[in-house]
N, C-alpha and C positions, 0 to 999 in steps of 0.2 A: 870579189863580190859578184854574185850571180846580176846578172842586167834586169829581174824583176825588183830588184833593192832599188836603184837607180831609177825606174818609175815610182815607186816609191814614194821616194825623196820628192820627186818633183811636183806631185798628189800634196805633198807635206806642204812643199815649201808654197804653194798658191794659193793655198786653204788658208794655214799662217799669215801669209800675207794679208791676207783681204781682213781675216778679224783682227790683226792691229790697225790698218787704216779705220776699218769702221770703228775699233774705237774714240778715235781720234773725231772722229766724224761725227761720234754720238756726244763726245765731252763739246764739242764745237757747238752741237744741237742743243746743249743744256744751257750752254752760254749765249746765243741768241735768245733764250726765252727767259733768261734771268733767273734761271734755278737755284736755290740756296747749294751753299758750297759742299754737303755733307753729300747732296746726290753724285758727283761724279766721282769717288771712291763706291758706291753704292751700283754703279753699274756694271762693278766686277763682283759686286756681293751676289747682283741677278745673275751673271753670267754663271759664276762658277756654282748656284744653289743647287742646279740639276744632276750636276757632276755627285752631290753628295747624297739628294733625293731619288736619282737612279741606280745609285750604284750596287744596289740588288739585286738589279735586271740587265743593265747594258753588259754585262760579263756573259750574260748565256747568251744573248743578243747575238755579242760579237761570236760566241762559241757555234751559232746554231745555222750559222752559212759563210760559203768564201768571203774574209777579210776584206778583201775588196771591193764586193757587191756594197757590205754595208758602209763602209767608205763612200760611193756615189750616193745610198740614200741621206745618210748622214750630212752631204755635202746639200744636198737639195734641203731640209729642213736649214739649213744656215743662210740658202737665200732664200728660203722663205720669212725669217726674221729679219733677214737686211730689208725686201721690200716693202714690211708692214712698217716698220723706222720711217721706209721712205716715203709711205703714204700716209702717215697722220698718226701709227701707234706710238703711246708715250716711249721713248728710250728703253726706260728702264723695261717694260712689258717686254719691247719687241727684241733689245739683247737678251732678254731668259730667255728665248724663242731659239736663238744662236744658240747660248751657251746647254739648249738641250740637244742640240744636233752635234757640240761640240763635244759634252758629256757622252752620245754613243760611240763616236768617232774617236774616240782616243784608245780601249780597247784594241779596235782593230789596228791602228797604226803599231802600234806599239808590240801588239800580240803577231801579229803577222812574221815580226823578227824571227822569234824565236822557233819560227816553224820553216823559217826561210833558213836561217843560218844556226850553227854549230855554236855552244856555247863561248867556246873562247876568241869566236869571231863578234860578239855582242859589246865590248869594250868600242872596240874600232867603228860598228855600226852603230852605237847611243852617237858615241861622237861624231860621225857625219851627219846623226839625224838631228842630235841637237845643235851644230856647226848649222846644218840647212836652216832649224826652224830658228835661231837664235839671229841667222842674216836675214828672214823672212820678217821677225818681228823689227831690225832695224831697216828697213826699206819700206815696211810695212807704216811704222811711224814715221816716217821721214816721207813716206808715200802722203799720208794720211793731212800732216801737218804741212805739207807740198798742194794738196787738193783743196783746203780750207783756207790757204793765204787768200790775199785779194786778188793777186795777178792773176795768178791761175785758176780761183773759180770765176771771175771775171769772162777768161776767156771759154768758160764751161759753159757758165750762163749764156754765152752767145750763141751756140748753137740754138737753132729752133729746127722742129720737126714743121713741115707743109700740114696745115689741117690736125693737125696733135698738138692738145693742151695736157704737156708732162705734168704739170704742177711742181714742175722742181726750179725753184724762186730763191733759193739762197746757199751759201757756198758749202753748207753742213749737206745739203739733199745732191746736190751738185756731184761733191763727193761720193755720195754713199751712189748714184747711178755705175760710177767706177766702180766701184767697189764688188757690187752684181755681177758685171763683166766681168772679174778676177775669178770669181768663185765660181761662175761657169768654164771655166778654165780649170780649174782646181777638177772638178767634175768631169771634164773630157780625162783627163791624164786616170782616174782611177777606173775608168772603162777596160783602159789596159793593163793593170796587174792582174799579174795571173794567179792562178789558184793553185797553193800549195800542195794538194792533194792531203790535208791536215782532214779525217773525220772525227768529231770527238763522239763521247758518249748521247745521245738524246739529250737536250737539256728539258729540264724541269718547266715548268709554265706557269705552275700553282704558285701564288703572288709568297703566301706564307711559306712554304717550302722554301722557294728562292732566299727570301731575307734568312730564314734558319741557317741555310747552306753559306748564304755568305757572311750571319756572323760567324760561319764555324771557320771560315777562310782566313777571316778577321784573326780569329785567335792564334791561329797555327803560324800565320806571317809574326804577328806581332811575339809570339813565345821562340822563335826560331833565334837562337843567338847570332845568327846573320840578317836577318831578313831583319828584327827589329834594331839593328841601329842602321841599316840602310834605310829603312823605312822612316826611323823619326828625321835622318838627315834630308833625303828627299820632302818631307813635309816641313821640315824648317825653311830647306831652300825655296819651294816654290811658293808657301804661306809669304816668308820675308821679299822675294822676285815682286807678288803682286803689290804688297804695300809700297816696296820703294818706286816702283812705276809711277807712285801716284806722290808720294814724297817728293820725289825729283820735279815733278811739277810742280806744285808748290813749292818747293825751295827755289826754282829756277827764278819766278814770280818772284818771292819775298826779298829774298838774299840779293840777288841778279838782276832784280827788273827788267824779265824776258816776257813776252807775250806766248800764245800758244805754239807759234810754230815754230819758236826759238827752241822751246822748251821740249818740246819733242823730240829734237836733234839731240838734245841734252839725254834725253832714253835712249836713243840710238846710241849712243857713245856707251852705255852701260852694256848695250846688249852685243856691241863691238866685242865687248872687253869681255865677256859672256863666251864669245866664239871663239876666240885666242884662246881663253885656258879651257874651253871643249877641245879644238884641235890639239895643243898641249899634252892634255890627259891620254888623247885616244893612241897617242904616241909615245909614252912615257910612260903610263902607268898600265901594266895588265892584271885583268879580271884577279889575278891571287894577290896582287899589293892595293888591293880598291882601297885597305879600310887605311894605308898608310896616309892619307890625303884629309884625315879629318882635321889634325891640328890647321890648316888652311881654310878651315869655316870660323874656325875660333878668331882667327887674324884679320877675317874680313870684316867682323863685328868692330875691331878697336881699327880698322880704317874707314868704316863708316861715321864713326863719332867724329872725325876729322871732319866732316861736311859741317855738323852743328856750328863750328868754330869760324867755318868759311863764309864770306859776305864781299860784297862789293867793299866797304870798308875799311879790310883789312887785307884786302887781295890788293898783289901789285899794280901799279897804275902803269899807263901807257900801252904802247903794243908794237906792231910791224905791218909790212904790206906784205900781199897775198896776190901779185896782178891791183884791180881795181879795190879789194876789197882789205878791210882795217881790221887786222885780229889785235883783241886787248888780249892782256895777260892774264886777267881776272878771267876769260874764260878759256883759257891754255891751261890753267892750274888746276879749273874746272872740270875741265875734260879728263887731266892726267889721273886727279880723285877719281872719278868716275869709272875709266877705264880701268883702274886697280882692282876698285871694285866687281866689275865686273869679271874681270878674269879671273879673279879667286873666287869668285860664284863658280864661273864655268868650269875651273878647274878641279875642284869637290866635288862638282853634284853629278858628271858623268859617271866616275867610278864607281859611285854608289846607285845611279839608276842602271848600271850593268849591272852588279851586284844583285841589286834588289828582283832583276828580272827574271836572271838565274835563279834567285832560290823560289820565285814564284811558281816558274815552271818547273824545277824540281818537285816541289808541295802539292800542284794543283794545277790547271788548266793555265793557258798564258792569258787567255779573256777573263778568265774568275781572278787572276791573281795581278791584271793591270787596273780592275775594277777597286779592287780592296787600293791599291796604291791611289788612284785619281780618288777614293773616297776621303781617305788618309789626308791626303793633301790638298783636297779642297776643303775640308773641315777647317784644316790650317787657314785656309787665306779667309775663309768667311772669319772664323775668330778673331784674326790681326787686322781685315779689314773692318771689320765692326767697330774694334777699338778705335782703330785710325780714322774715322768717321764720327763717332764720339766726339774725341780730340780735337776734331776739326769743328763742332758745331760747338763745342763751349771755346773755340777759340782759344784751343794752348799755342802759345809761339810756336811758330817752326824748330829751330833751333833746339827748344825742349822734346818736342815729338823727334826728331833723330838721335837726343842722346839715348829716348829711352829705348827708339828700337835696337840701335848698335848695343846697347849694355846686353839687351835681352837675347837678341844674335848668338853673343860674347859667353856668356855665359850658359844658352841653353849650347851649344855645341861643347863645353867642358862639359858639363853634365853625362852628356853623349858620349866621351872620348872615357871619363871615369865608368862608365855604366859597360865599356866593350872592353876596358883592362879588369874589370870583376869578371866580366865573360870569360875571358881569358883563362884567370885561373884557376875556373872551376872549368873550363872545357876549350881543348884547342879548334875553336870553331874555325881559325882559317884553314883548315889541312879540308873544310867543307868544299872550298873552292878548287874548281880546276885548274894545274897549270896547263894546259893546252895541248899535252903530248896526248892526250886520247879523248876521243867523244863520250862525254858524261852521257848515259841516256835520263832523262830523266823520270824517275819514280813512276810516273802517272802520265806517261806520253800519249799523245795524239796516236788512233790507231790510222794507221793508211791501205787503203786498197792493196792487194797482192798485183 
């Protein structure tokens, strides 16, 4: 890997971090003011709305200067939303503030690859980057849920500045000052990626033109017999990622009788098992056998249902020592669901986000064509969060809300698997894919300087 990939990563993995603590910090914030329970699924509804209300624009965005530049501005509009949280704006407000710095930021991260590296190096780079942001979001929650315990904003809280009234009074604000810090860190590291030497065409400015051009992006991905079963995989994965975030909280609470930072560790353990089967993939499976890995989203579905069934209850009793500290068994069996879980997330959804990336930039720009995907798949999670919020405000059990996601999992990825064997036989789409012995160029490449 060229050493501009590896700053990179590390731009990724600081950025990531800071927006999973804050969110942990904002669910923390909802819970000191006694907010009804539908709002904290709803702060990933604000987060991700921009993702789907930009995705017109952030493609020429990211197309219309070095990937990295906009990376640093993209990082500044995210703490400019963490400090309005910290200073009095309602949550939900001040995460769309984020999740629109996070909506232009994604483009460039993602689009930058493709102009940095060769296609059949993109398997191996989704998986370190989703290996990074997958350990970014578990330390990120475990960060988050680490800053809002009592011990430790306790000892936040004691700091005082000489002659400076912070106004940060409680352990959700406490945290979120962290959190700033992270994301100016995040902001030093994209100072130094370097610029590919990628110039594309002019982009477009005119508001109507833009949306034209990307519903025409929209069709071409989604008509492409590759591009549309990576495409609905990648938005099954990330729409179902966001809900069960919010799931596993609640389950951890109903089932478990874990509090918030219990329960957070309980996401970290998902998003563990996330990184195993990304590392897994990026070693195991290459860019021409992506689509072999769908029956593994179908599987995940019927070991999700497993959770509905699982409760204190009926989980074994007792446990062991760990040093000073008492593991029960009920959360050992916990963990091992969880971590299955995740790793057959991780283990699907890399091959098909190389995939999907490749025929992006074969079709179209890699800005125009990660836009249509983050539109794609934030559509997803506003839909299945919406639902999941629904559910939660008329008070369906828990237990009912995870059979119907697992069913729905289960079954849209058969759909997906029948829908690419009719591909099939009307068209050898995988002979589309590179094996690796030569540089595909693609269709509509980045022109570059002589």
């Amino acid at each position: 890997m060229k050493p501009g990939f590896y700053t990179i990563m590390a731009a990724q993995f600081f950025s990531s971090l800071a927006d999973n603590a804050l969110l942990i910090a904002a669910i923390a914030l909802l819970r000191e003011s006694h907010s009804p329970g539908w709002m904290t699924p709803s702060l990933k509804l604000f987060f991700v709305v921009s993702y789907v209300v930009l995705a017109a624009f952030v493609g020429a965005f990211a197309d219309s200067r070095p990937k990295g530049r906009v990376m640093l501005i993209t990082n500044w509009i995210k703490i400019g939303g963490c400090l309005l949280m910290l200073f009095g704006s309602h949550p939900l407000v001040a995460y769309a503030v984020v999740g629109f710095g996070a909506a232009a930021y994604s483009p460039a991260k993602y689009g930058i690859l493709t102009e940095l590296l060769p296609p059949e190096k993109l398997v191996i780079a989704n998986g370190w980057i989703e290996g990074t942001t997958v350990t970014s979001i578990i330390l990120g929650i475990a960060l988050g849920g680490a800053l809002v315990s009592q011990r430790v904003s306790s000892v936040l809280l004691g700091f005082d500045l000489p002659l400076i009234d912070t106004g940060v009074d409680t352990p959700a604000e406490s945290a979120m000052s962290v959190v700033v810090g992270i994301y100016l860190l995040a902001a030093l590291f994209t100072l130094h990626i370097p610029d590919t030497g990628a110039v594309y065409p002019r982009q477009e400015t005119n508001p109507m033109r833009l949306v034209s051009d990307f519903a025409h992006c929209c069709r071409v991905l989604w008509l492409d017999k590759l591009g549309q079963i990576s495409l609905a995989v990648t938005t099954l994965f990330w729409a179902a990622g966001a809900t069960l975030q919010f799931i596993v909280l609640e389950w951890a609470d109903k089932a478990l009788g874990l509090n918030l930072s219990q329960s957070a560790l309980l996401q970290a353990v998902v998003a563990v098992g996330v990184a195993l089967g990304a590392v897994l993939a990026a070693t195991r499976v290459p860019l021409r056998r992506s689509l072999s890995v769908l029956p593994v989203g179908a599987m995940m579905g019927v070991v999700v249902l497993v959770l509905s069934f699982y409760n204190r209850d009926v989980a074994p009793h007792g446990g062991f020592m760990i040093g000073h500290m008492q593991i029960m068994w009920y959360m050992v069996f916990a963990c091992m669901l969880l971590l299955t879980v995740g790793a057959m997330a991780g283990y699907f959804v890399v091959p098909m986000n190389a995939l999907l990336q490749h025929r992006g930039h074969v079709l179209m720009s890699a800005g125009h064509s990660i836009a249509v995907q983050n539109f794609n798949e934030n559509l997803g999670i506003l839909v299945m969060l919406g639902v999941y919020a629904l559910l939660v405000k008329f008070s369906l059990p828990i237990a009912w809300v995870i059979t119907i996601f697992g069913v729905f999992v289960m079954s849209t990825m058969l759909l997906v698997m029948r829908r690419h064997t009719s591909n099939q036989r009307q068209f050898d789409s995988v002979s589309l894919i590179p094996d690796g012995s030569a540089h595909h160029a693609p269709a509509h490449h980045p022109q570059r300087p002589s």
